[in-house]
N, C-alpha and C positions, 0 to 999 in steps of 0.2 A: 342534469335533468332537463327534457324537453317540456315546456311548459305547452298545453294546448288549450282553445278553447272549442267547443262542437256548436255548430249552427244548425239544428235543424227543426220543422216544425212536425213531425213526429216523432211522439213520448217513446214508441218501439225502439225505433231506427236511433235516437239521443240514446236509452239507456242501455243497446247495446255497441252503441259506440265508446259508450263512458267506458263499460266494463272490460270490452276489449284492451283498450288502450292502458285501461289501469292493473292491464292483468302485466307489463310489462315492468322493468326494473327502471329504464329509462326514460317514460313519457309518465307525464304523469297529466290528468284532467283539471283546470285549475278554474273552469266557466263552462255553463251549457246556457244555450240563448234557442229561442225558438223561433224566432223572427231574426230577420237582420237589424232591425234597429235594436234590438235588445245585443244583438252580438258587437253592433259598432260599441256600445255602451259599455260590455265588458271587455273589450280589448283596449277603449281607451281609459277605461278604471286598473284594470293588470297588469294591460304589457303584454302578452302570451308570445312565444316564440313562431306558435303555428294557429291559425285561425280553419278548422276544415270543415264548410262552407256548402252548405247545400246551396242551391239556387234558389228552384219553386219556393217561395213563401209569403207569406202574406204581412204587412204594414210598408216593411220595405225587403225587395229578394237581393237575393246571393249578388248578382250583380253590381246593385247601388249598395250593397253593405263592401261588397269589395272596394267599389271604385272611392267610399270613403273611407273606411282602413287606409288602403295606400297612399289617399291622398294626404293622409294625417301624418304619413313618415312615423310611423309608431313604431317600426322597426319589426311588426307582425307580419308575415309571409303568410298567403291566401293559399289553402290546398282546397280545389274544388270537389267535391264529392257528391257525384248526382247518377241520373239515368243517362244511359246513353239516347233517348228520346228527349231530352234537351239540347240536342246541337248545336240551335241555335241562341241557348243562352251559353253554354259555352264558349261558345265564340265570342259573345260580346263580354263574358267572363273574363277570358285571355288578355282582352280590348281594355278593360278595367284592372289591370295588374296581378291578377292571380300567377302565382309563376308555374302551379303545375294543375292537372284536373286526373282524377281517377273515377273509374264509376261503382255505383255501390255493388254491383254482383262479384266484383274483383275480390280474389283470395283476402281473408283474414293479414296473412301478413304481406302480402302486396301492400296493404293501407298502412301497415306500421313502418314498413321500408322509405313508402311514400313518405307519410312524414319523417322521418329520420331526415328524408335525400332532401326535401324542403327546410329544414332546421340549419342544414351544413352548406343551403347556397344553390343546390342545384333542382331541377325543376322535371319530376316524375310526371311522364304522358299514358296514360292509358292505350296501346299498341292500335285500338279502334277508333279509340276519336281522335289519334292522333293520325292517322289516315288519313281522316275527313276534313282534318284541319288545313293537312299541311297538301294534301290535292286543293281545295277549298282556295287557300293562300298562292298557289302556282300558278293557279287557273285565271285569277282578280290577276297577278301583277306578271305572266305573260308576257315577253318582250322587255319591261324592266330593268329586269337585271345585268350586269355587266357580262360581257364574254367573259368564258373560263380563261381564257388567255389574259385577261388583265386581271386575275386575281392570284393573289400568291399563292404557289402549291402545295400538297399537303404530303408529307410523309404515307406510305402505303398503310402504317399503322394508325394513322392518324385518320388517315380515309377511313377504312376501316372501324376504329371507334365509332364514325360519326356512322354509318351505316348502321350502325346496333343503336346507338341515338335515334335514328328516322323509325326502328323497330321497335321504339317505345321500352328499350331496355332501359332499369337503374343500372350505378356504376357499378356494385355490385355484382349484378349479371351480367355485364361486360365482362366484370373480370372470370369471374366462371366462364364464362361462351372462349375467351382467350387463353386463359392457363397463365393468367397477370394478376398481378394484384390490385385492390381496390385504387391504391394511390396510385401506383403508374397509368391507371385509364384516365384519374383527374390529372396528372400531368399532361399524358396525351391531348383531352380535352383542352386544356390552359393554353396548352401550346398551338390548338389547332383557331381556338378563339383571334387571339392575338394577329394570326396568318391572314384568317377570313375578314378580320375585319369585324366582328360579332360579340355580344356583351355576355350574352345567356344562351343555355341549353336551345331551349326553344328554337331562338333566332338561328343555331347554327344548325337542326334539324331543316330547318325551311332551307337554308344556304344547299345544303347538300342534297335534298330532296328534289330543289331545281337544277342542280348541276349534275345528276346524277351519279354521282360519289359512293363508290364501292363496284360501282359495275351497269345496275339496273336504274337506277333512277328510283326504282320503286321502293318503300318504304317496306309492302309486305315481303317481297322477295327471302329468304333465309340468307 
């Protein structure tokens, strides 16, 4: 059972997060906070597996509750859950430890998947802000990064995966888009981490996003 807790300062948007989430076998709601100081307060009282974190709020926002979640090493994973007119708290979201962000118009089970892929380690991008991110990120560290030539290469499979990465796929729809199974796309992943150089999802989205890995460079590309 995935333990979660809900951040957010609307009673709506909270009790139909709750309900969603408890309408499943495997998540279950174990804390609703409506502030971020009330959320730092029940994940360091619980423990929860996944923390999913609005921003906008008021005593203290999604950002400063993340940045102290993670700095507590509680073992809680930050899932962002906002507007895409927060950009810019997304980013500094990211900046504070969150490992993945989705936005709330996003499919019902896009958010259960999301957390699921936050629970097991890896870090669910919403396909629009993860766009905006990872052009955002290219553009600031420009010149940077190492030639392709001094980074170790990746298998066409391997590229490949990371291309459906930059597309803000979970491994799940990897593996559908491939005709593979869920595990063989985290090996691929594992495998391609280790080559690049890179710790997390994220980090290897940006890696490939500047080197242009799969063909286009571009993230929206299909």
């Amino acid at each position: 059972m995935i333990r979660v807790v809900v951040a957010d300062d609307h009673a709506v948007v909270r009790r139909g997060l709750t309900g969603l989430i408890e309408s499943t076998e495997d998540l279950a709601v174990v804390g609703v906070a409506r502030d971020g100081g009330e959320a730092v307060a029940l994940v360091r009282e619980l423990r929860p597996d996944v923390a999913v974190m609005d921003l906008q709020m008021p005593v203290m926002d999604g950002v400063e509750a993340t940045r102290a979640i993670v700095g507590e090493a509680s073992g809680t994973e930050v899932l962002v859950l906002t507007s895409f007119s927060d950009h810019s708290r997304i980013d500094a979201a990211i900046e504070a430890g969150a490992v993945g962000y989705l936005l709330k118009d996003a499919e019902p089970e896009a958010l259960l998947d999301g957390i699921r892929a936050v629970a097991r380690g890896e870090s669910p991008l919403d396909p629009r802000a993860a766009r905006r991110l990872l052009a955002r990120t290219a553009r600031s560290e420009t010149g940077s990064a190492p030639p392709a030539a001094d980074v170790p290469g990746l298998s066409p499979r391997e590229a490949e995966v990371l291309r459906l990465v930059v597309e803000g796929l979970l491994n799940k729809q990897i593996a559908l888009r491939l005709g593979i199974t869920e595990r063989t796309v985290k090996a691929h992943l594992t495998s391609a981490y280790q080559r690049i150089g890179v710790a997390d999802r994220t980090q290897a989205a940006l890696w490939a996003q500047r080197r242009g890995v799969g063909g286009t460079g571009r993230p929206d590309q299909p």
